[in-house]
PASEBA-1860 file (N, C-alpha, C; in nm, 3 decimals):
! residues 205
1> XXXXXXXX> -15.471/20.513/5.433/-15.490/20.399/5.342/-15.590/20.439/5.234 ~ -15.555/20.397/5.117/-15.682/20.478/4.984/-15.783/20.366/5.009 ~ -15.799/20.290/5.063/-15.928/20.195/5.058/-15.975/20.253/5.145 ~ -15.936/20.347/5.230/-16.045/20.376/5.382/-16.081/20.501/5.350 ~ -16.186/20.503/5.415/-16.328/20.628/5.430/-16.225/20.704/5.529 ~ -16.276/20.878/5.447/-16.273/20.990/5.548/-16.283/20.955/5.725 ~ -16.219/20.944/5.821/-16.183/20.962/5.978/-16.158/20.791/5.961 ~ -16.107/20.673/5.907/-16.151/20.591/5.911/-16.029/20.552/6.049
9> XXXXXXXX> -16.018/20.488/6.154/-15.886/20.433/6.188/-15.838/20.290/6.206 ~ -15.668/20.302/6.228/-15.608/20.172/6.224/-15.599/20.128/6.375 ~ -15.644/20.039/6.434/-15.627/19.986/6.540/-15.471/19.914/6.574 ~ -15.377/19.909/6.625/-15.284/19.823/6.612/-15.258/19.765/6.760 ~ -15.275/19.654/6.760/-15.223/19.571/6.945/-15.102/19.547/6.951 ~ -15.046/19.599/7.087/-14.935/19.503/7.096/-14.893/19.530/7.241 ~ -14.758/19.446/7.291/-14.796/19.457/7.419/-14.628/19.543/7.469 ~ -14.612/19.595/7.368/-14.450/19.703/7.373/-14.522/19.835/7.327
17> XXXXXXXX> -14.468/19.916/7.446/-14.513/20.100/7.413/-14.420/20.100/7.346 ~ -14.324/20.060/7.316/-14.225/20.130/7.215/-14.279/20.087/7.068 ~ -14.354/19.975/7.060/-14.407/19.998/6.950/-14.541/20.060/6.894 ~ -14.617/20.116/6.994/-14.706/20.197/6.973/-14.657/20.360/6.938 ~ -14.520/20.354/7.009/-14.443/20.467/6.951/-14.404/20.518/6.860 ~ -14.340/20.405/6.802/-14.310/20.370/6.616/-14.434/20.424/6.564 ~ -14.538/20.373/6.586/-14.662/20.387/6.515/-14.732/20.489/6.529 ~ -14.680/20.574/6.607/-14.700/20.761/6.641/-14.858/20.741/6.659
25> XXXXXXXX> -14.912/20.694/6.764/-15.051/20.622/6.791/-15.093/20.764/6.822 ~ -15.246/20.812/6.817/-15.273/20.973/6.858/-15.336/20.926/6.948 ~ -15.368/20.819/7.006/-15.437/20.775/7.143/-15.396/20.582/7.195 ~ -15.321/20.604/7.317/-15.314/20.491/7.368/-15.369/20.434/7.455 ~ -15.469/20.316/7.481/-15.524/20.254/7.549/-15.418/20.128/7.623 ~ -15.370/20.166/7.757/-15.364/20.032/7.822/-15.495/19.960/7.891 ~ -15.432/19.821/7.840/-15.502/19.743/7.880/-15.468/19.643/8.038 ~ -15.551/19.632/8.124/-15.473/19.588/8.268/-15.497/19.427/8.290
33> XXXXXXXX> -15.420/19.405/8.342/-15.434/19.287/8.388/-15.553/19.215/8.452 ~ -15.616/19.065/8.447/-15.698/19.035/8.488/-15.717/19.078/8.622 ~ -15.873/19.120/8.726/-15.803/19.117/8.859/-15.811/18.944/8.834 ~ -15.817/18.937/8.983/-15.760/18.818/9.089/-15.900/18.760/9.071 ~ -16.025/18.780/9.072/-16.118/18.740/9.079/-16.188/18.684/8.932 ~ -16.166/18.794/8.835/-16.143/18.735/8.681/-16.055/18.686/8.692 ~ -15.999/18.640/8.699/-15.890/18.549/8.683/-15.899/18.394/8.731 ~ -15.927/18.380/8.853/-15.997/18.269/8.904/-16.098/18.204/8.832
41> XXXXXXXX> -16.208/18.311/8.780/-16.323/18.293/8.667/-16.261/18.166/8.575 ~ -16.137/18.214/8.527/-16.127/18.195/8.347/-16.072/18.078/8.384 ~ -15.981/18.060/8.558/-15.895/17.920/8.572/-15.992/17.786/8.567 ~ -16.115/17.845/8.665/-16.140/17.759/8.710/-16.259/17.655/8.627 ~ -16.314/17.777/8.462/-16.398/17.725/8.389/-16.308/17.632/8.348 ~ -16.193/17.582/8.280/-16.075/17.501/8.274/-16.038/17.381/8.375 ~ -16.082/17.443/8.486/-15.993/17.331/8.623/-16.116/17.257/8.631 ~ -16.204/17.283/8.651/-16.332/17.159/8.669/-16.439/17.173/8.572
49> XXXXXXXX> -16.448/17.263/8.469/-16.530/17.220/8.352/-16.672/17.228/8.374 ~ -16.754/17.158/8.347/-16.862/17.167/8.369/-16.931/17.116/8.504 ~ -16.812/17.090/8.644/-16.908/17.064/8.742/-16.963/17.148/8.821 ~ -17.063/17.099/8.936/-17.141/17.220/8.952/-17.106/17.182/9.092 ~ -17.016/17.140/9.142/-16.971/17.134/9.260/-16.817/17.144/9.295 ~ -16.757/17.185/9.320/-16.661/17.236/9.295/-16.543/17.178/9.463 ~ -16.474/17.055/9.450/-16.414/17.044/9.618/-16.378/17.148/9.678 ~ -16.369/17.171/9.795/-16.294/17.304/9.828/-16.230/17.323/9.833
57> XXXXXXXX> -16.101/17.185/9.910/-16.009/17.167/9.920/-15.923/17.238/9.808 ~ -15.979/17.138/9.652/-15.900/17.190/9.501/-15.929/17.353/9.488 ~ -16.068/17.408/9.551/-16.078/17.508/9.538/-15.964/17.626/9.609 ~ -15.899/17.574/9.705/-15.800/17.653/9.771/-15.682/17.668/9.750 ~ -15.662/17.560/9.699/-15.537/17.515/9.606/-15.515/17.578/9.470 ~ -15.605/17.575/9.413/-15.661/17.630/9.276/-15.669/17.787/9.270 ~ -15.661/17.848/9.383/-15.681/17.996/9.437/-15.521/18.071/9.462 ~ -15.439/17.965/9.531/-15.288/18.032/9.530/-15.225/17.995/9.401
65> XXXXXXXX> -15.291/17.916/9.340/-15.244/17.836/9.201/-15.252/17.998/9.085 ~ -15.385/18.034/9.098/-15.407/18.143/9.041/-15.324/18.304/9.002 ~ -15.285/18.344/9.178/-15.186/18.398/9.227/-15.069/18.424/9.153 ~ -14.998/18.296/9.072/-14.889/18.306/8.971/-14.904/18.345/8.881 ~ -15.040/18.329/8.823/-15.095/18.374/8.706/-15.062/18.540/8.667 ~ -15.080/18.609/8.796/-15.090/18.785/8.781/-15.156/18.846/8.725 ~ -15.297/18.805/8.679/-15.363/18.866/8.622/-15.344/18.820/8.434 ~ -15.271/18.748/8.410/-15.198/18.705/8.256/-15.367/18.568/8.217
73> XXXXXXXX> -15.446/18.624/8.121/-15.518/18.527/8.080/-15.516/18.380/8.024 ~ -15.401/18.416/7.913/-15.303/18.266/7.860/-15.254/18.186/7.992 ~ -15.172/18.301/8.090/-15.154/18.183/8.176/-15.275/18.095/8.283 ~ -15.395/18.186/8.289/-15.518/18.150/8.380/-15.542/17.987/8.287 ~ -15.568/18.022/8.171/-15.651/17.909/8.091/-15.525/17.789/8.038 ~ -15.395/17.776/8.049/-15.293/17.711/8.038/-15.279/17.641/8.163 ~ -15.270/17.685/8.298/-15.270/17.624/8.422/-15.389/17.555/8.444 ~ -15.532/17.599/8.391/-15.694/17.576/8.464/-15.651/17.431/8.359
81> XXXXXXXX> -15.603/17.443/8.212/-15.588/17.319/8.150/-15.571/17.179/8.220 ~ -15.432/17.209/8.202/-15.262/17.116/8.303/-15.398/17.040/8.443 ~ -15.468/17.170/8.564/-15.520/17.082/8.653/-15.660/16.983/8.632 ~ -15.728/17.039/8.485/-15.844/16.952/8.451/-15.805/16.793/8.446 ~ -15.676/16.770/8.436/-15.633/16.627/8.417/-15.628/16.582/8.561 ~ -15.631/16.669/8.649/-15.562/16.606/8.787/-15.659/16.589/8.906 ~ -15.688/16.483/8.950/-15.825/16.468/9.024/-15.789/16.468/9.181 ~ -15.665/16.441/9.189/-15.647/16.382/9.334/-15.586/16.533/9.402
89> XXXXXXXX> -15.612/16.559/9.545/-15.560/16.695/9.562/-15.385/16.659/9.596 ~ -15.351/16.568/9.603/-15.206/16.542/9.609/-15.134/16.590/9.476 ~ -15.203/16.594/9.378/-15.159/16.620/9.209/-15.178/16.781/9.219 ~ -15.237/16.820/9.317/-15.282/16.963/9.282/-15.148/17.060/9.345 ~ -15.145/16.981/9.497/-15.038/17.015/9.603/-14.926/16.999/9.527 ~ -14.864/16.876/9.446/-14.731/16.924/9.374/-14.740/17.007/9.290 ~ -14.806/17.084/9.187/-14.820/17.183/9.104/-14.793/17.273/9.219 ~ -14.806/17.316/9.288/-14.849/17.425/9.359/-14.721/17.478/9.464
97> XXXXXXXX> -14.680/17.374/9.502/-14.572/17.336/9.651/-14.415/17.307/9.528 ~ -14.455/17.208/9.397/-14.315/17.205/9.352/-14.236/17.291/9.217 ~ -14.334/17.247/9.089/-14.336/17.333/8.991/-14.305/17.494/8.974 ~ -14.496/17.531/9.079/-14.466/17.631/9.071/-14.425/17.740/9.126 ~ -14.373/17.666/9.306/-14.292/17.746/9.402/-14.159/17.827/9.319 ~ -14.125/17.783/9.218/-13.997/17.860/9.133/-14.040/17.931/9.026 ~ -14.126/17.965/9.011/-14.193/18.055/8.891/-14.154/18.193/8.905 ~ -14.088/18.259/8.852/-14.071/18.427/8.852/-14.184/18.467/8.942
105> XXXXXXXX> -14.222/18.589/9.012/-14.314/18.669/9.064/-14.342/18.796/8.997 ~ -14.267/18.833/8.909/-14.287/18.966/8.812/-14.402/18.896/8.642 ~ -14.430/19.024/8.600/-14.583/19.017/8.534/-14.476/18.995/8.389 ~ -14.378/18.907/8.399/-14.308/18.877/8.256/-14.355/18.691/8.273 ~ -14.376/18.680/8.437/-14.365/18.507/8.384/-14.467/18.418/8.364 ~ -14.508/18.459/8.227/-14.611/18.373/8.126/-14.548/18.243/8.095 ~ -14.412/18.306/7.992/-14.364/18.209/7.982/-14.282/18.049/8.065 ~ -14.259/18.052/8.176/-14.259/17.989/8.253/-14.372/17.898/8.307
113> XXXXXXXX> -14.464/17.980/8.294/-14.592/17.882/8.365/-14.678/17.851/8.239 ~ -14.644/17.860/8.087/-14.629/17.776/7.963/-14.580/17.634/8.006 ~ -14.453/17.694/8.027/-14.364/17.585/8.010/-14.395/17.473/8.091 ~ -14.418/17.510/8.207/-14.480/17.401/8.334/-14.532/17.316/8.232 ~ -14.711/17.402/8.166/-14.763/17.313/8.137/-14.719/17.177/7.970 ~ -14.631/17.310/7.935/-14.543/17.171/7.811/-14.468/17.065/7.884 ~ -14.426/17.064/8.032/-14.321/16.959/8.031/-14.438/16.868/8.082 ~ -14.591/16.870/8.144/-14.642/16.775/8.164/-14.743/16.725/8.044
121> XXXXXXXX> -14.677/16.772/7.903/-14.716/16.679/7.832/-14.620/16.591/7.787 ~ -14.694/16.425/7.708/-14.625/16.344/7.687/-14.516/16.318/7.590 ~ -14.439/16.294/7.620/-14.276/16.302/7.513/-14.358/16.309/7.363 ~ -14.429/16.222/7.350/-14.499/16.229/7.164/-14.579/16.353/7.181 ~ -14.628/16.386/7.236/-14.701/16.544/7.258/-14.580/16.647/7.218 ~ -14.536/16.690/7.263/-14.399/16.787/7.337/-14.358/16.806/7.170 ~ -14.299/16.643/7.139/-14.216/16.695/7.003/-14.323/16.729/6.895 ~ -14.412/16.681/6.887/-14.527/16.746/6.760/-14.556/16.896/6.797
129> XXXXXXXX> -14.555/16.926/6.953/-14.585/17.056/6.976/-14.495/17.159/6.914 ~ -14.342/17.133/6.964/-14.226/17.153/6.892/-14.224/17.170/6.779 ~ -14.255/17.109/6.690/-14.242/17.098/6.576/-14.345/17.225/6.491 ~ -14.431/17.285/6.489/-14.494/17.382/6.491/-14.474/17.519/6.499 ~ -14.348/17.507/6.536/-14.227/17.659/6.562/-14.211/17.628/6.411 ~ -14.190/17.576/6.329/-14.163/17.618/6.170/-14.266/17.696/6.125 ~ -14.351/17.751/6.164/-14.494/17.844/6.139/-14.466/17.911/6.165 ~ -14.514/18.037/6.084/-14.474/18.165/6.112/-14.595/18.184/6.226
137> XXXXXXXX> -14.570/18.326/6.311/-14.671/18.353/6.404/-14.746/18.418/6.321 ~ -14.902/18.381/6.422/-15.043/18.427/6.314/-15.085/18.353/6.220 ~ -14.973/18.234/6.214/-15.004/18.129/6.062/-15.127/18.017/6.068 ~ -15.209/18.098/6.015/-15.354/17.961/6.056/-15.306/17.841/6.002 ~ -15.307/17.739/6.101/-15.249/17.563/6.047/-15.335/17.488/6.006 ~ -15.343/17.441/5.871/-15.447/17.341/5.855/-15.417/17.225/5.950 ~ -15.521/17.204/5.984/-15.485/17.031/6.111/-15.448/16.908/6.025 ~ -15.530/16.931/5.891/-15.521/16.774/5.831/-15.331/16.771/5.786
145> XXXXXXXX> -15.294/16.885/5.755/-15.160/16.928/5.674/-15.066/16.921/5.796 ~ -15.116/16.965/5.904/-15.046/16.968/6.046/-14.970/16.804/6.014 ~ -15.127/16.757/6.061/-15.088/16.580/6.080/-15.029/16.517/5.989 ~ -15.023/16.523/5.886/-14.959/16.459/5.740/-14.829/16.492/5.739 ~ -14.734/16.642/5.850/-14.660/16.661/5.835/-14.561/16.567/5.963 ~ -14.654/16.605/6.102/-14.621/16.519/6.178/-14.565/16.321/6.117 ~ -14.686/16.297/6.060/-14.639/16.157/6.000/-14.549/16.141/5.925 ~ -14.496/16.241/5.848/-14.394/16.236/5.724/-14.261/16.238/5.810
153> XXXXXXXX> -14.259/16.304/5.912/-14.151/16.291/6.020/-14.125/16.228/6.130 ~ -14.227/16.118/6.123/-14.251/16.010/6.176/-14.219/16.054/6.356 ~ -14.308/16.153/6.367/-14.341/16.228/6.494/-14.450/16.152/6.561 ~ -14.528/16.093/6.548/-14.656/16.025/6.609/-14.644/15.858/6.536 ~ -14.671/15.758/6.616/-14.702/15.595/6.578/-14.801/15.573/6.667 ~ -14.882/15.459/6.546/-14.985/15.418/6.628/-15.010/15.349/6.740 ~ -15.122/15.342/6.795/-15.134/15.259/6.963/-15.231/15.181/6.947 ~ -15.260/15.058/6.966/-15.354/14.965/6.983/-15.382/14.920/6.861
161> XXXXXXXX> -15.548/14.973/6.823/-15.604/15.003/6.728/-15.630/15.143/6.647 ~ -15.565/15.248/6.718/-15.565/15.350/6.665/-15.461/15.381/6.553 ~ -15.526/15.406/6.431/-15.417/15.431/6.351/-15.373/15.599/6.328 ~ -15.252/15.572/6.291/-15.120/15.684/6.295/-15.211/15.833/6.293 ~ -15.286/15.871/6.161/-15.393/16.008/6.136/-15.466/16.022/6.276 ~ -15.515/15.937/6.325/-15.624/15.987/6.435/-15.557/15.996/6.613 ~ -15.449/15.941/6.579/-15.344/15.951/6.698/-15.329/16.078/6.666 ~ -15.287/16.162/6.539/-15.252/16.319/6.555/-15.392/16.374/6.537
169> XXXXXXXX> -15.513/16.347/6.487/-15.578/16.453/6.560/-15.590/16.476/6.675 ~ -15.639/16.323/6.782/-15.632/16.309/6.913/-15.491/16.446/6.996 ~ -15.404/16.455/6.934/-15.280/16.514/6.973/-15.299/16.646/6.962 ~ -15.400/16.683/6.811/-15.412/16.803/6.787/-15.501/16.904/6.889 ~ -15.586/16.771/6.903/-15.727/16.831/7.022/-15.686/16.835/7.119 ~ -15.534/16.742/7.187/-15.530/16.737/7.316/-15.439/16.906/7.313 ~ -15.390/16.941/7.198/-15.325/17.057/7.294/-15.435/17.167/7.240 ~ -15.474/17.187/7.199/-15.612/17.280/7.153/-15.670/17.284/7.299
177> XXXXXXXX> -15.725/17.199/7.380/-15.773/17.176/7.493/-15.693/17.225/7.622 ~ -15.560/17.269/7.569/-15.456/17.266/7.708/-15.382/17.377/7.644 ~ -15.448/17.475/7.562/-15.472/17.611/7.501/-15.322/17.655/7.436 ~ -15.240/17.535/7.421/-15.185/17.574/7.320/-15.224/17.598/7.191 ~ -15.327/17.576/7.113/-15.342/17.643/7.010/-15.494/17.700/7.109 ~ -15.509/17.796/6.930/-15.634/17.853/6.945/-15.687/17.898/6.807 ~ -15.827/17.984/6.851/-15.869/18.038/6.734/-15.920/17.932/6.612 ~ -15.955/17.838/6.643/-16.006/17.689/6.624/-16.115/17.730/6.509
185> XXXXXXXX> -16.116/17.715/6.391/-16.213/17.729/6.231/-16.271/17.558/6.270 ~ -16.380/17.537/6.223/-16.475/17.442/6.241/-16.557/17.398/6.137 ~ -16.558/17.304/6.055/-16.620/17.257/5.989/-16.818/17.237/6.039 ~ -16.866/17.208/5.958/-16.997/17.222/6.000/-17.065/17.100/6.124 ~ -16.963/17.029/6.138/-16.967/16.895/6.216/-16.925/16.959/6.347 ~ -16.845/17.026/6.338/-16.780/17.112/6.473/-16.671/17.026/6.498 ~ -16.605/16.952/6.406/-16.479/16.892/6.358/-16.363/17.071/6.331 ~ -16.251/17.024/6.407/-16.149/17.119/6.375/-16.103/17.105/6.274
193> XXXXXXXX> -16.075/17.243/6.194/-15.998/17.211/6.066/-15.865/17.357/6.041 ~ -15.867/17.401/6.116/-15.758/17.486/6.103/-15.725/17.577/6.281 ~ -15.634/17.607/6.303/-15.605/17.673/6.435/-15.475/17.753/6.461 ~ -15.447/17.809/6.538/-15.357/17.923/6.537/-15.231/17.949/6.677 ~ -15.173/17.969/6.661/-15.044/17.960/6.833/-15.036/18.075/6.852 ~ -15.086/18.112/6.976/-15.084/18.197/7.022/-14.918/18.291/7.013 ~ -14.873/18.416/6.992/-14.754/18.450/6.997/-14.627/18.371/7.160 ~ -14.688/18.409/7.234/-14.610/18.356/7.313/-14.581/18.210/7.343
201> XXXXX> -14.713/18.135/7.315/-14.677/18.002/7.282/-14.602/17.945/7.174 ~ -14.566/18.029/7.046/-14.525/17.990/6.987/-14.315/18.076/6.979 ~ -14.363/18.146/7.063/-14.192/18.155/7.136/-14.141/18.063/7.227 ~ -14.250/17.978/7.285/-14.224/17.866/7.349/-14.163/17.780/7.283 ~ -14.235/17.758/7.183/-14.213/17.635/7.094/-14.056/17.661/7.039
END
């Protein structure tokens, strides 16, 4: 590249050797899978958040829950999401016993245990999520432009007293939180104002 300094190099990620091949790489670094123990780490900052007590019960549950994961980070922090909503260990036992007793066992099924967590969001969730596949991948989304687009397609209506705009941020944060997006730009308020879909989430979509 003429902008780069003498030895300078290009880093390139990806998760196909055949395309590190293309790219006639003079040194390849794999990268391995979480263990089992990082992995638990990343679920469980997600599954109970900031408590400092942790049931055990959920804790055991939360441990074969992990297991599906394979070491896949997106899927640790996508599942730790999905169970932060779920308090009762009966909610934990069907994730665990129904969902995800059918999940692939090979280190391809991310996408699957995505998906789990898209079908337990709410029908007005799901289709705004959907709707976000018109972005190219890598495409930082403005949120306010997000929501204005959602409304123009009359994807979100209001509830109560909440009007239509703050129903889609609410929507925007709820999947930001349940790690479909990421990479979250922040205004000085620590208000979101732009965010990003992960590649595979956005093959979901």
């Amino acid at each position: 590249m003429s902008c780069g300094l003498n030895d300078s190099s290009i880093v390139v990620t990806t998760r196909q050797k055949k395309v590190a091949s293309i790219m006639r790489a003079t040194q390849m670094h794999h990268l391995s899978n979480l263990s089992e123990d990082e992995c638990w780490l990343l679920f469980s900052q997600r599954a109970f958040g900031n408590e400092s007590e942790k049931r055990p019960s959920l804790v055991k549950i939360g441990k074969e829950i992990v297991k599906k994961c394979k070491g896949n980070p997106l899927a640790a922090k996508s599942l730790g999401s999905l169970m932060y909503s779920k308090s009762e260990e009966k909610q934990w036992l069907l994730v665990m016993e129904g969902e995800l007793r059918n999940l692939p066992q090979d280190e391809t099924s991310i996408l699957p245990a995505l998906r789990l967590s898209y079908f337990q969001l709410t029908a007005q969730v799901r289709r705004c999520f959907v709707f976000c596949a018109i972005f190219s991948k890598d495409f930082q989304i403005e949120k306010e432009t997000l929501v204005h687009l959602w409304m123009a397609n009359d994807l979100i209506s209001p509830r109560g007293n909440i009007e239509v705009e703050e129903m889609g941020n609410e929507i925007c944060n709820e999947l930001y939180l349940r790690s479909f997006f990421q990479d979250a730009d922040r205004d000085g308020l620590g208000n979101i104002k732009s965010l990003k879909m992960h590649d595979l989430v956005h093959d979901l979509a």
